[in-house]
Structures are given as structure tokens and as C-alpha cells.
N, C-alpha and C positions, 0 to 999 in steps of 0.2 A: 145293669141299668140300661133299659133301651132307652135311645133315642131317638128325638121326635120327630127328625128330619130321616129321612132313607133315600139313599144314591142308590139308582137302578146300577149294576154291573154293567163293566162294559162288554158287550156284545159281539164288538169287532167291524161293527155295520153302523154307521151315523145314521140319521134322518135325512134326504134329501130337500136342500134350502130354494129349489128352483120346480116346478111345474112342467112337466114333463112338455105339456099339451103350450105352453107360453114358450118354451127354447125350440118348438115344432117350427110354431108361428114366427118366430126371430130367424131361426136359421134359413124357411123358406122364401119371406121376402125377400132377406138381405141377398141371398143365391139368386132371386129372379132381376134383382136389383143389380147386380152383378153384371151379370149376362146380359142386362138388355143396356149398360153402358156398353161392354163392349161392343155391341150390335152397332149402336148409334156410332159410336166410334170408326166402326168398319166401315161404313158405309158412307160417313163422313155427315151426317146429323148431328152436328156440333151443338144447335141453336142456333147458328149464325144466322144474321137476317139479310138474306136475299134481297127483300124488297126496300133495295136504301135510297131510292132515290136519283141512281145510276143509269147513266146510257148501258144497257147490259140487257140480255132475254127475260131476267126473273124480275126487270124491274117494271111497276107498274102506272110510274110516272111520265109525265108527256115525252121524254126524252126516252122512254123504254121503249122493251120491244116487246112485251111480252103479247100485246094484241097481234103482232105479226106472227107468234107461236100459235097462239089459238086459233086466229084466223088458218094457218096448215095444215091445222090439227083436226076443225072442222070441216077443210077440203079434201082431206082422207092421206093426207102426208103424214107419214112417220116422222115423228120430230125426236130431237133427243136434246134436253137442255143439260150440258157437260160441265163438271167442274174438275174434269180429269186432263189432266197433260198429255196421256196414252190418246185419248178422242184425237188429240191434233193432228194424229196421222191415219184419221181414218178415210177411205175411200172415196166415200162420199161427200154430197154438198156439205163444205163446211164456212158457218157464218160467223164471221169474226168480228166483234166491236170494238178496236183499241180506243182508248183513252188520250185529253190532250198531250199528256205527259209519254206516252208509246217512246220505249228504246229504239230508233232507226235503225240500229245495225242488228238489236235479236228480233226484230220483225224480217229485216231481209232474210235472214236466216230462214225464219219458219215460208217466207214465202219462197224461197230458193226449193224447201225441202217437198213444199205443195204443187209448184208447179207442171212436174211429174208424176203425181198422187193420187190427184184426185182436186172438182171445180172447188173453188176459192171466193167468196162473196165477203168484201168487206164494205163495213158499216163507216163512212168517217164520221167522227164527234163534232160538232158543235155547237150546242148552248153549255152555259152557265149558268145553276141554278143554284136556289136554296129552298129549307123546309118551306113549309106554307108558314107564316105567323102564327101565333099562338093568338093575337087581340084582331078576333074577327068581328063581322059585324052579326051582331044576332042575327039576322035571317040564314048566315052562310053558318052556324054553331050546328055542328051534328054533319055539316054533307062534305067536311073533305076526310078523306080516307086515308090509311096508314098508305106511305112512299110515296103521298102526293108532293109535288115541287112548286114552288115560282120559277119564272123565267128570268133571269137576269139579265141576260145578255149573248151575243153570240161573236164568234170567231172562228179562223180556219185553222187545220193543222200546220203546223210547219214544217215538220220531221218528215212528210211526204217527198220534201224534196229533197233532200239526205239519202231516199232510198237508189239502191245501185238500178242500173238498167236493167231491165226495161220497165222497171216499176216506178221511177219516181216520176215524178211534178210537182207543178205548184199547184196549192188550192188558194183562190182567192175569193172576197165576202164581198156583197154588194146588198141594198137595202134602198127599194123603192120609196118614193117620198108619197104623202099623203094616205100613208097606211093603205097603200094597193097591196094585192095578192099578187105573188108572181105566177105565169102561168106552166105550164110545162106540157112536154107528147115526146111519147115514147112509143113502140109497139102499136103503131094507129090507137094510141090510145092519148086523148087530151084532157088537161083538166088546170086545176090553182091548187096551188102551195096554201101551205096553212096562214103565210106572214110574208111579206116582203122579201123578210130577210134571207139571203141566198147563198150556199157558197157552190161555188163552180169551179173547173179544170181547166187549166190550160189548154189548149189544144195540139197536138203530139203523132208525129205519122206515123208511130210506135202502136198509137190507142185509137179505139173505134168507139163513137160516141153510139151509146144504145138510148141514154135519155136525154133532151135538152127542155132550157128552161125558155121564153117567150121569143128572147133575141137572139136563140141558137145556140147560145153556152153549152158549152156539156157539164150536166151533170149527174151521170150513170157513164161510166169509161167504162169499156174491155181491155186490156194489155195484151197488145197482140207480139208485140217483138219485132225485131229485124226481119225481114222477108228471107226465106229460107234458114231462116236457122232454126235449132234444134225443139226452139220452144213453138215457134211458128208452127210447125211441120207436125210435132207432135204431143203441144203440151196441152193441161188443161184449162180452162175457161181461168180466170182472174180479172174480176168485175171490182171496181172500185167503185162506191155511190159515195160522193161529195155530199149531195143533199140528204139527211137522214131524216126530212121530215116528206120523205117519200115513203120512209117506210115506218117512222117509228109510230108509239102511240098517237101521237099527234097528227099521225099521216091518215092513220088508219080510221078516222075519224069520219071520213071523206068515202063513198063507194069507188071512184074513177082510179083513186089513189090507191088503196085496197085490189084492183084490178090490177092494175098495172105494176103493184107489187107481186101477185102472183103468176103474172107472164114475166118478169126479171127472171126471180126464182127457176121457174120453168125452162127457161133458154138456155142458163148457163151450166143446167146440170141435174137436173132433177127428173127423173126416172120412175115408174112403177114400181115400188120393191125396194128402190132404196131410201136413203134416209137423210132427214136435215139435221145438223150437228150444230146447235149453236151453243159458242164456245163463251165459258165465264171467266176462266184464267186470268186472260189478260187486261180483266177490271178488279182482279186480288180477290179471289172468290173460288182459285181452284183448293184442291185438297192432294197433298200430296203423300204418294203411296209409302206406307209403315209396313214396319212387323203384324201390326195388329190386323192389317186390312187383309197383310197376302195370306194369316192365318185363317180367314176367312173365305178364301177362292182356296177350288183344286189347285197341286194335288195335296194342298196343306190342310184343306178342308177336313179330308178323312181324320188324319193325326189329332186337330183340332176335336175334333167330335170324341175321339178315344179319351182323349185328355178327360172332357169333362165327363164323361161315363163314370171315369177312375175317381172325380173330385166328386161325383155323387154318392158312390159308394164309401169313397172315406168318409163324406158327411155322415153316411149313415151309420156306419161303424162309431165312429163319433160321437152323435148322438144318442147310442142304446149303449155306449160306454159311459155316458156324463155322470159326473155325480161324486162323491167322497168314493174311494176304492177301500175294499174290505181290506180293514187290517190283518197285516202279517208279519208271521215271526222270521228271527233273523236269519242270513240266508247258511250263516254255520251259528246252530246249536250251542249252547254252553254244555259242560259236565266232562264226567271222565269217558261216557261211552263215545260221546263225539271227537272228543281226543283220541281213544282209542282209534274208531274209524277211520280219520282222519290219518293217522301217523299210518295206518296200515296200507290205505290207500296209496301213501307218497312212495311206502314201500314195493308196492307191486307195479306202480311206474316208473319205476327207478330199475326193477328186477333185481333188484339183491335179497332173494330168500335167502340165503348162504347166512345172514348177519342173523336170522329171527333163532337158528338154532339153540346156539347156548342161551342168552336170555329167559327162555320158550323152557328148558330144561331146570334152568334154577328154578325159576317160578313155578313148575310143576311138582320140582324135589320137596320145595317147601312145601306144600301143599301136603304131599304123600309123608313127611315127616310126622307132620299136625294128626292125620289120620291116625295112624300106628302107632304113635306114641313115642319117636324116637327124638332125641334131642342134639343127635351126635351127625356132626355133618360129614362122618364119615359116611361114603357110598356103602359100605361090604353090610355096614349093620346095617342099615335100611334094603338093602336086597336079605338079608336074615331074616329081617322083621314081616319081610313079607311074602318070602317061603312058607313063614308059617303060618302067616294070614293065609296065604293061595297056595295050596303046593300043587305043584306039575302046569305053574303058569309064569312065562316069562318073567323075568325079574326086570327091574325099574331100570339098572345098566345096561341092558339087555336093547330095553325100547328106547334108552337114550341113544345108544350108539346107532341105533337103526336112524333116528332121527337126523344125526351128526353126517351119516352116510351119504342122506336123500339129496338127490340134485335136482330133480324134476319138479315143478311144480303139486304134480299130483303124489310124487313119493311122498314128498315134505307132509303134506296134509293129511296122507294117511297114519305117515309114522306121530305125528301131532296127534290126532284122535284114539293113537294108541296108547299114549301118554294118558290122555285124556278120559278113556276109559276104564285105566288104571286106577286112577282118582276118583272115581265114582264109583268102583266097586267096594275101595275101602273106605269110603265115607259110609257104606250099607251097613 
């Protein structure tokens, strides 16, 4: 009685449950997906948002700098905006923004390490700011820009005077009444401040005023040092600007002020050929060096590239491997041949032929018994029996002892096949 359902056989080979052309598609986004994290990562493309609002080069707020960057940029200065710790020690003009909060003693440091190095221009901080409000008035809805700030208020550092010789002083804040502008001339160059409000330098026989503000204050210092000594004689420029709204956005706002930001720059260090370094760091904004980045610079670079050569080829091996694997049988055989093979094999890695003799003999007597007819396990009659089955041909004793004899490999197997064609002559 057949039946009305029929199961296909199994085959050994399933259906594949995946599209070859969709696991292509999977495997080579998530790869490029892959790799362009680690990119980002190298290179230190976090996401972070530069433009927070910050006295800093990336920020775009009154208190930033980043118009003093472009302004550079587009007088044909190589600039370099750095969020690298290695830039600290670079050669060239490097421009530093510290924060109200600046550690005194890891700034002397870094200025200790600069003053031999290469010129040094620092920015000092003073306002207070916050975001722009959110409850604007409709005409002003749509024109402030991301990292724009208010002003809140201003103040001098104080950690300035903390710093070892010949760097420190005081900075102190002054603020005109009736909303005047303060004025300021530097480099025969004259002009007003953005706001009243000021801060300026002590005055120091240490320090050379390059910019003052109406009543002669300084505020643009050089740090020249003791007279003849070692910094004196041969260190480099180290400008201090008090007033940052000489140079920051705020400043930059103004042509006269914009000038006489780029004869600062110019004086203290700035060459054909070389480069401006303004440094993010010390406003929490560097990135500091990993496994992952130096995989990416020589000479790791190379190794780097080998790697993922290897991780494509695996992919692709991978890929034209996916899928159910063809069934297969087990890796030892059931039955008696595989037993056989098996015990014979242990035999010849073990090398004891010497043991297969006798065994090898009985099993073939019986054999030769069945043939001839004989039932007696006496040797003599089965060598009778087959005298006169074969006469004038070795007898069965004959090719046992031969067998019992053999020591060599190759004797063993011949006197075996002598046996062996004994048995098939009288099975004929």
C-alpha cells in the first residue's frame, strides 16, 4: 500500500536558508563599517564638539579664536589647530589658551620646557560666559549660530602669579565707567578695545611691554628674564597677552585690531615656512595617543595593512564557505573490514609482525581443512590430503614454517601470500 505523503531522501546537502547576494551585502557594510570606526578613532574623530562655546582656536564664539585661525590662514600662514600633546613640543610659534582654572605648576613646566624650543604666545582668559537663551525675541529667532555665547562677566587669572621666574605676575581688571572703549597702540599701531573692560600687567623689569592700553598699562608682555642670563642671552620669544579681546573673536571684529594681531604673531616668531600651532589641550580637548592610533602611523602602519589583507581573505573564505556543510560519515567506519584495518594498522605501528604468525597459520589451516575435506587437526593428514590434491608442490607445513621463520617485513608478506595461494588453488 503506497502512501500518499513521500519524503525526498536524504541527499547529504540541505537547502541553503540565507541569499548569498544579502550575506555579500551584510558582510561588506559591516567591514566598511568597521574600518572607518577605526579611522575615526585614529585619528581622534570622536564626534566631540569642538565648537563649545570655549576661549580655545576651534571655538566660534566672542571669546574664541578661531577668526584669528582664518584670519592666518587667509594671510598665507600655515596654521595647525592641535589636539595632540606631541604638537607641545613643536618648533615653531606655538599658541596656547589656558583656562581660568590652569594648573600653575604643569604650566611652568611646559613653559620651562618651551623656552628653549621654540616662540611661545599665550592667550590669557577672561570672560564668563553662557549659552545664548533659548526665549529669544522673534526678530533675533533663526540668526544666533551653533557655539554662540553671552557674556557674563569678566575677571583676571590668578595663577599667573604662582608662576616661578621669570614668568609670573599679576594680572589685574579695570572697567571704564559710562560704557567707554578702552584704547590701546602697539607696533605704531592704534585703535579701541571692544568694551571697557580690561585686564592688564603689572609692570616688571623682567618684562617688555609690546602692547599698552590708553594710560600705558601693559597689556601684551614679552618675558625677557634677568639680564644675562641663560634665557636672556638665548631663549625664545614668550609673549603673554592679558587682554584677549585683542585677539579673540571679539577683537577680530575691528580692522586695526586684526592688524595688530598679525604684527604680534609676526614679531615673536613667525617665519616663511614655518608654522602656527594652536594648542586645544589645555582647554580638555586633546586626544591622547593609543594602540589604535600608533596602528595606524609607520612603521605599524605596514603590519596594520597586512592584517586586514589576511581579515579579507578570511572574509572571503568565509563567505564561499557559509552555509549547512555536506553531511559526512563517521570519521572510523563500523563493520569487521574496518576492524580489521584498524587492529592491523596498530599492528604495524607498534612493529610486532612476529605476533600475526601463528594466528595468520591457524586461520589459514582451517581454511585448507574446509577445502580438502579433512576434519582431523592433525598437520601430517592435511599435508597427505594435499599431496594428493598437488603433488610435487610444497606442502601446508612446509609454507607454515616458512612463514614462522620470516623476520622482515617483506619475508612475512610473502610467506603470507604463500599460504594464501595455497587456499585458492584448492578452493579450484
Amino acid at each position: 500500500m503506497s502512501s500518499a505523503f513521500q519524503t525526498a531522501a536524504p541527499t547529504g546537502q540541505q537547502g541553503n536558508p540565507f541569499n548569498p547576494r544579502t550575506l555579500l551585502a551584510m558582510v561588506v557594510v559591516g567591514f566598511v563599517a568597521f574600518i572607518a570606526l577605526l579611522y575615526f578613532i585614529a585619528v581622534g574623530d570622536t564626534g566631540q564638539d569642538d565648537n563649545n562655546g570655549a576661549a580655545h582656536a576651534a571655538s566660534n564664539s566672542l571669546n574664541g579664536y578661531s577668526g584669528l585661525v582664518n584670519l592666518l590662514e587667509s594671510n598665507g600662514s600655515d596654521v595647525l589647530v592641535s589636539r595632540s600633546p606631541s604638537d607641545l613640543e613643536t618648533y615653531d610659534l606655538l599658541v596656547l589658551t589656558p583656562t581660568t582654572f590652569t594648573d600653575a605648576e604643569e604650566f611652568a613646566e611646559l613653559l620651562d620646557e618651551r623656552k628653549f624650543q621654540g616662540p611661545t604666545l599665550i592667550i590669557l582668559p577672561k570672560w564668563w560666559t553662557a549659552p545664548v537663551p533659548q526665549n529669544l525675541p522673534d526678530e533675533l529667532e533663526g540668526e544666533v549660530k551653533r557655539g554662540w555665547v553671552k557674556l557674563m562677566g569678566h575677571q583676571s587669572p590668578s595663577w599667573t602669579e604662582d608662576l616661578p621666574a621669570p614668568f609670573g605676575f599679576k594680572v589685574s581688571s579695570d572697567e571704564l565707567k559710562n560704557d567707554q572703549r578702552a584704547d590701546f597702540e602697539g607696533y605704531e599701531i592704534a585703535g579701541t578695545l571692544p568694551t571697557g573692560k580690561i585686564n592688564y600687567a603689572e609692570e616688571k623689569t623682567t618684562n617688555r611691554t609690546l602692547v599698552e592700553d590708553g594710560t600705558g598699562r601693559p597689556i601684551a608682555i614679552s618675558v625677557w628674564g634677568e639680564e644675562d642670563s641663560d634665557f636672556y642671552n638665548d631663549g625664545y620669544a614668550v609673549v603673554f597677552v592679558t587682554e584677549p579681546d585683542l585677539m579673540n573673536n571679539y577683537g577680530m571684529a575691528d580692522e586695526q585690531r586684526a592688524r595688530l594681531a598679525l604684527e604680534l604673531i609676526s614679531d615673536i616668531g613667525y617665519d616663511d615656512g614655518s608654522e602656527v600651532v594652536f594648542d586645544l589641550t589645555l582647554n580638555g580637548l586633546g586626544d591622547q595617543t593609543n594602540l589604535l592610533t600608533l596602528a595606524f602611523r609607520p612603521p605599524f602602519l605596514a603590519a596594520t595593512l597586512c592584517l586586514i589583507a589576511v581579515l579579507l581573505v578570511i572574509g572571503w573564505r568565509a563567505f564561499k564557505r557559509f552555509g549547512p556543510p555536506v553531511s559526512q560519515g563517521p570519521a572510523i567506519a563500523f563493520g569487521k573490514q574496518r576492524l580489521v584495518a584498524n587492529g592491523a594498522g596498530l599492528i604495524v605501528r607498534a612493529k610486532r609482525f612476529g605476533l600475526l604468525a601463528d594466528p595468520y597459520i591457524e586461520l589459514s589451516a582451517q581454511r585448507a581443512r574446509q577445502a580438502v575435506g579433512v576434519y582431523s587437526r592433525d598437520s601430517e593428514a592435511l599435508d597427505e590430503a594435499i599431496a594428493n590434491r598437488l603433488p610435487g608442490e610444497p606442502n601446508f607445513t612446509q609454507r607454515a614454517n616458512a612463514l614462522r621463520a620470516a623476520r622482515s617485513q617483506t619475508d612475512i608478506l610473502r610467506a603470507a601470500q604463500a599460504l594464501k595461494e595455497l587456499e585458492r588453488t584448492l578452493k579450484q
